[in-house]
C-alpha positions in Angstrom: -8.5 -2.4 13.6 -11.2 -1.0 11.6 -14.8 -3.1 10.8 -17.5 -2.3 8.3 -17.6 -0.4 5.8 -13.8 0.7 5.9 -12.6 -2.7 7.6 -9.3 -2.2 6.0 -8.9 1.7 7.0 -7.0 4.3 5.5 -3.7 4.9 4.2 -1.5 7.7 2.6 1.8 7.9 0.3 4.1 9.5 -2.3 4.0 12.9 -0.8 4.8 15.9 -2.8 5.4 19.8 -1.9 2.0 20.2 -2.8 0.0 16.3 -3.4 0.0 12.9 -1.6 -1.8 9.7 -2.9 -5.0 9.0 -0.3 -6.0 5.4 -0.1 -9.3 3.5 1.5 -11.0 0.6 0.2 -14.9 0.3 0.8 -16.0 -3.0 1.6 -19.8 -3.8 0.0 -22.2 -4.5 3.1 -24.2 -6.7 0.7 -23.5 -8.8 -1.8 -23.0 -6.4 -5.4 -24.8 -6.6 -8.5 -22.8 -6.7 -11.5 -21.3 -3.8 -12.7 -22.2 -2.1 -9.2 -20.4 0.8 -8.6 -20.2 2.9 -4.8 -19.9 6.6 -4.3 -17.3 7.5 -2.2 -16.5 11.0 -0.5 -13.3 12.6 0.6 -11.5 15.4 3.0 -8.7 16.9 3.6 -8.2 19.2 6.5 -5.5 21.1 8.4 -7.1 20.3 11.6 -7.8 16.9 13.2 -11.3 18.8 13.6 -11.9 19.3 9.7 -13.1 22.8 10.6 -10.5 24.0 7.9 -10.8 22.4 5.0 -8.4 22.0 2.2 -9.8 19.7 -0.1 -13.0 17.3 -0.9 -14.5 15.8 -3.7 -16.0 12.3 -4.8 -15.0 9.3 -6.2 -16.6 6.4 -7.5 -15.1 2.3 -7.2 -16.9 -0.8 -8.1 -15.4 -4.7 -8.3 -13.0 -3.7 -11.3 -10.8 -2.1 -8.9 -11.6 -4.1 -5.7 -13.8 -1.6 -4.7 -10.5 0.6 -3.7 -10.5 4.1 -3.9 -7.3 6.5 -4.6 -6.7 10.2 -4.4 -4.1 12.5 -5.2 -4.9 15.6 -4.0 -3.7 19.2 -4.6 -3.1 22.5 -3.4 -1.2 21.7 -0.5 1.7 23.6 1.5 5.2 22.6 1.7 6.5 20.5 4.5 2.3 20.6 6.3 0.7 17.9 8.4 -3.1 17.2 7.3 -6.1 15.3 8.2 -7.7 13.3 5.3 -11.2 11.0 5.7 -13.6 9.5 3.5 -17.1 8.7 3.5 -20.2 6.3 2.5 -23.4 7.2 3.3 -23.8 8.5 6.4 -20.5 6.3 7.9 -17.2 8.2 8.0 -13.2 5.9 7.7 -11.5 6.4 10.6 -9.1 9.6 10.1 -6.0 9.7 8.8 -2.5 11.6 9.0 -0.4 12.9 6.3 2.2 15.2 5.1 3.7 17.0 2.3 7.1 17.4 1.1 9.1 20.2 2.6 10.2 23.0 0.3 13.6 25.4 0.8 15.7 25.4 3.5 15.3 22.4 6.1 18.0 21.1 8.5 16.4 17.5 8.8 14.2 14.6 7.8 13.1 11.5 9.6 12.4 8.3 8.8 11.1 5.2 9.9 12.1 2.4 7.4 11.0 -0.9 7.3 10.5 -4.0 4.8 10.0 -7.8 4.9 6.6 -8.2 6.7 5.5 -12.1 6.9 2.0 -11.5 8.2 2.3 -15.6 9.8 6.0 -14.7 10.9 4.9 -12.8 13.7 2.7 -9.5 14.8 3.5 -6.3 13.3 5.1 -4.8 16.3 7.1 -2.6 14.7 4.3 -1.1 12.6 2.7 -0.4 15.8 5.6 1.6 17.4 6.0 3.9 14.2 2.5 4.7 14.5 2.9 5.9 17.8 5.7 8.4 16.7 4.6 12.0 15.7 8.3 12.5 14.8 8.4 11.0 11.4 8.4 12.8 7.7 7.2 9.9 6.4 7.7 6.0 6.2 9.9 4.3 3.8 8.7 0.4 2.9 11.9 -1.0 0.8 9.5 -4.1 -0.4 8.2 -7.6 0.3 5.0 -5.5 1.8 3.3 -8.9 1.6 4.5 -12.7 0.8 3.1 -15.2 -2.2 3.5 -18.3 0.1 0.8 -21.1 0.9 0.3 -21.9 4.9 3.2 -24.5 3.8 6.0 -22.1 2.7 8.2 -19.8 4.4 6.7 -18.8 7.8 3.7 -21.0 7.6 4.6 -23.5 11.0 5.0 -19.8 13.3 1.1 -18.9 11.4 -0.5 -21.9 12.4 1.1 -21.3 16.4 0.2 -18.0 16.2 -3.1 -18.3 14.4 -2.0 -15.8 11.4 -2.4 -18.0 8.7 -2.3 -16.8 5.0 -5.4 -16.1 2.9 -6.0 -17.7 0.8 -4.2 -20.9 2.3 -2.5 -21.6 -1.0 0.0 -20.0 -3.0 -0.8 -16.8 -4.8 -1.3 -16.3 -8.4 -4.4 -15.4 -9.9 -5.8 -11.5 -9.5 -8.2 -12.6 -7.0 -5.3 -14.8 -4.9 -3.1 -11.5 -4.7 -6.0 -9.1 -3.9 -7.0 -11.6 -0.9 -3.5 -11.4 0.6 -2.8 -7.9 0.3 -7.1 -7.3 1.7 -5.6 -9.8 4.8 -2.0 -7.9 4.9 -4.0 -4.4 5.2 -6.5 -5.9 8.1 -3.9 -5.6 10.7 -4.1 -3.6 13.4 -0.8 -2.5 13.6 -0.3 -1.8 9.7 -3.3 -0.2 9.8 -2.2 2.3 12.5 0.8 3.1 10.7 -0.7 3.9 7.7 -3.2 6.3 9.2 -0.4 8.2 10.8 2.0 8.7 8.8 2.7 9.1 4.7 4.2 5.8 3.1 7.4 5.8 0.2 6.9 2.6 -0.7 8.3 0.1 -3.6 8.5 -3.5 -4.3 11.0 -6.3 -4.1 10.3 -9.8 -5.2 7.6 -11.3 -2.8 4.8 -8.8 -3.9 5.3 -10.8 -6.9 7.3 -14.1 -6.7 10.2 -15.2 -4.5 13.5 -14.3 -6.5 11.8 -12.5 -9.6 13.3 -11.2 -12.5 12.2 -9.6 -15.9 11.2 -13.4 -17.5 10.2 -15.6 -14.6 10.8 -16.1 -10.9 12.3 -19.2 -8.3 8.8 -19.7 -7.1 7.2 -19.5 -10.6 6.5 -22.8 -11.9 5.1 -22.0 -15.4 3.8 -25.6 -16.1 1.4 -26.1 -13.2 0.8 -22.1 -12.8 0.8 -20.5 -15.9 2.5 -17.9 -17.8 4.8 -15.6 -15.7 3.9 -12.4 -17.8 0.7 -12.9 -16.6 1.4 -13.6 -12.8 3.1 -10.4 -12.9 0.6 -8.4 -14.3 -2.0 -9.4 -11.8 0.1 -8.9 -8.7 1.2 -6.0 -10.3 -2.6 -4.7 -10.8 -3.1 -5.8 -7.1 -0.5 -3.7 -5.7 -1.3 -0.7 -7.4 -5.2 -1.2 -6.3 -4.3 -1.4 -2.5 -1.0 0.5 -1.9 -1.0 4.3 -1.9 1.2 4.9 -4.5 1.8 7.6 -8.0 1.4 4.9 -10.6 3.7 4.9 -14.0 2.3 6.5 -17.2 4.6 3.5 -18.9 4.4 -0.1 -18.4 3.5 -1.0 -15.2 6.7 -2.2 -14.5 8.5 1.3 -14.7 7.9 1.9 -11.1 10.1 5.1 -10.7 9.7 8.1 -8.6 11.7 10.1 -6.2 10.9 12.9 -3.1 12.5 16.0 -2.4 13.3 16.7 0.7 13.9 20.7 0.2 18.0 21.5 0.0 18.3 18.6 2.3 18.5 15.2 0.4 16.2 13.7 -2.6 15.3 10.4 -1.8 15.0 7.9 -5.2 12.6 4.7 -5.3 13.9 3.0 -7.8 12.3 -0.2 -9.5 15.4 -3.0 -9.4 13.2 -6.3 -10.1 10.8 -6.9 -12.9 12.3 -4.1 -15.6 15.6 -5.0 -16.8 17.1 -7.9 -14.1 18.2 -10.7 -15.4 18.0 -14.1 -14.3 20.2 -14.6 -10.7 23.1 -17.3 -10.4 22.2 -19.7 -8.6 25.0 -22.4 -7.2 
C-alpha cells in the first residue's frame, strides 16, 4: 500500500465515452494551519510512460474536503485505456489505470462485481485478484463499500483475531467518524490495487450510512443517544462523495443516479434504492 504523501493512493470511476472521475487524497505531512489549502497537480496519459499526454491541470483541497482531490476529465476516446497521476511538490501518487466507455459497435463487456467489504471480516482477497486482471471494462461495487459498526458489532471478534480493527473503534456518526472509516477502508492494499487498475461504477446500500436505512431513519439509528438521522445521513453522505470516485447529483445528495453505456451492447443503470423514496422495512 501506498505511504506519505498519497498514503491512500489513487482511484478512478464513472467512466464516460469521453470523461472518468480521478480521485487521490493528499495527506498533510505537518500539522495544517487553519484554512490551509494544498496545490495538487494532475495527468493523464495514453502511455504508462506519460510521454503522450492527454490531459493536466491543478487542483487545490484543504480540511473542508478532507484534503481529497477529484477530477473529471475530458477529451477522451471511446472505449481507451489511460494512465492518470497526480502530484505535490516534487512527490508523484503512484500511477493509475483507467478507461473510457466504448462507443458503436462492440461484441462484449466485462465485469468484475463485488459488494459487502467488512474491512475486520477478513483481507480483501478478492480486491487483490481483480487488480491483477487486465481483462476488465471496469468494476461494479453494488454497495456497503465500508460498514458503520464499532469493534463490538458485526465482524468485530474476526478484527480483533485478525488485527483489522475498525477506526475509529466506535460506531460511526459524526463527519469526522465516517471520514476515518472510509480513510481506513481506502488504506488497504488490496483495495488500493484495484482501484489503481481499473475504473469503479460504484453505489451505495445501507452500511455507507446505517444498517437497514430508509428515507426517515435506520435499524442502527438510535436518534436519542445519536442524534438526528437527517443529519447522520448528510455526513456520511458528504463523506462518501469526498473519498469515492464518483459524478455527484446536481439535486439533493440523495438523488444518486447515473447510468453507462456500453456502445450497442448493454447500458448499465446505478440506481439509488435506499435513502430517496424507501420506506420503512417490515420487520417480524
Amino acid at each position: 500500500s501506498s505511504t506519505g504523501v498519497f498514503a491512500h493512493g489513487v482511484a478512478s470511476g464513472d467512466p464516460g465515452a469521453d470523461s472518468v472521475v480521478l480521485w487521490t487524497r493528499v495527506t498533510p505531512m505537518e500539522a495544517p494551519t487553519a484554512g490551509a489549502t494544498i496545490k495538487v497537480t494532475w495527468e493523464i496519459a495514453a502511455d504508462e510512460a506519460f510521454t503522450d499526454l492527454r490531459g493536466n491541470g491543478e487542483a487545490v483541497t484543504g480540511a473542508s474536503r478532507d484534503w481529497t482531490v477529484k477530477i473529471l476529465t475530458s477529451g477522451m476516446l471511446p472505449g481507451s485505456t489511460y494512465y492518470y497521476r497526480f502530484r505535490v511538490g516534487d512527490t508523484y501518487s503512484p500511477v493509475g489505470r483507467t478507461k473510457s466507455l466504448p462507443a458503436g459497435e462492440i461484441d462484449s463487456a466485462r465485469f468484475a462485481v463485488v459488494s459487502c467489504s467488512n474491512f475486520p471480516f477478513g483481507y480483501f482477497n478478492v480486491y487483490d485478484l481483480i487488480a491483477r486482471r487486465d481483462d476488465l471494462d471496469a468494476v461494479i461495487h453494488l454497495g456497503d463499500y465500508i460498514y458503520e459498526y464499532s469493534r463490538e458489532g458485526y465482524g468485530g471478534e474476526t478484527g480483533a483475531q485478525l488485527g483489522r480493527e475498525h477506526q475509529p473503534a466506535h460506531e460511526i456518526v459524526t463527519l469526522d467518524d465516517y471520514r476515518m472509516r472510509h480513510a481506513q477502508y481506502k488504506s488497504d492494499p488490496a483495495a488500493q490495487a484495484m482501484h489503481a487498475n481499473h475504473a469503479v461504477i460504484a453505489i451505495w446500500d445501507d452500511h455507507e450510512t446505517s444498517n437497514n436505512s430508509w428515507k426517515d431513519g435506520a435499524e442502527n439509528h438510535d436518534a436519542e443517544t445519536e442524534g438526528e438521522w437527517n443529519t447522520r445521513r448528510s455526513v456520511a453522505l458528504q463523506a462518501y462523495y469526498e473519498w469515492m470516485p464518483v459524478r455527484e447529483p446536481d439535486m439533493t445528495p440523495e438523488a444518486f443516479f447515473r447510468s453507462f453505456s456500453y456502445g450497442d451492447l448493454l447500458t448499465l443503470t446505478a440506481i439509488e434504492t435506499r435513502l430517496m423514496a424507501r420506506a420503512r422495512q417490515f420487520e417480524y
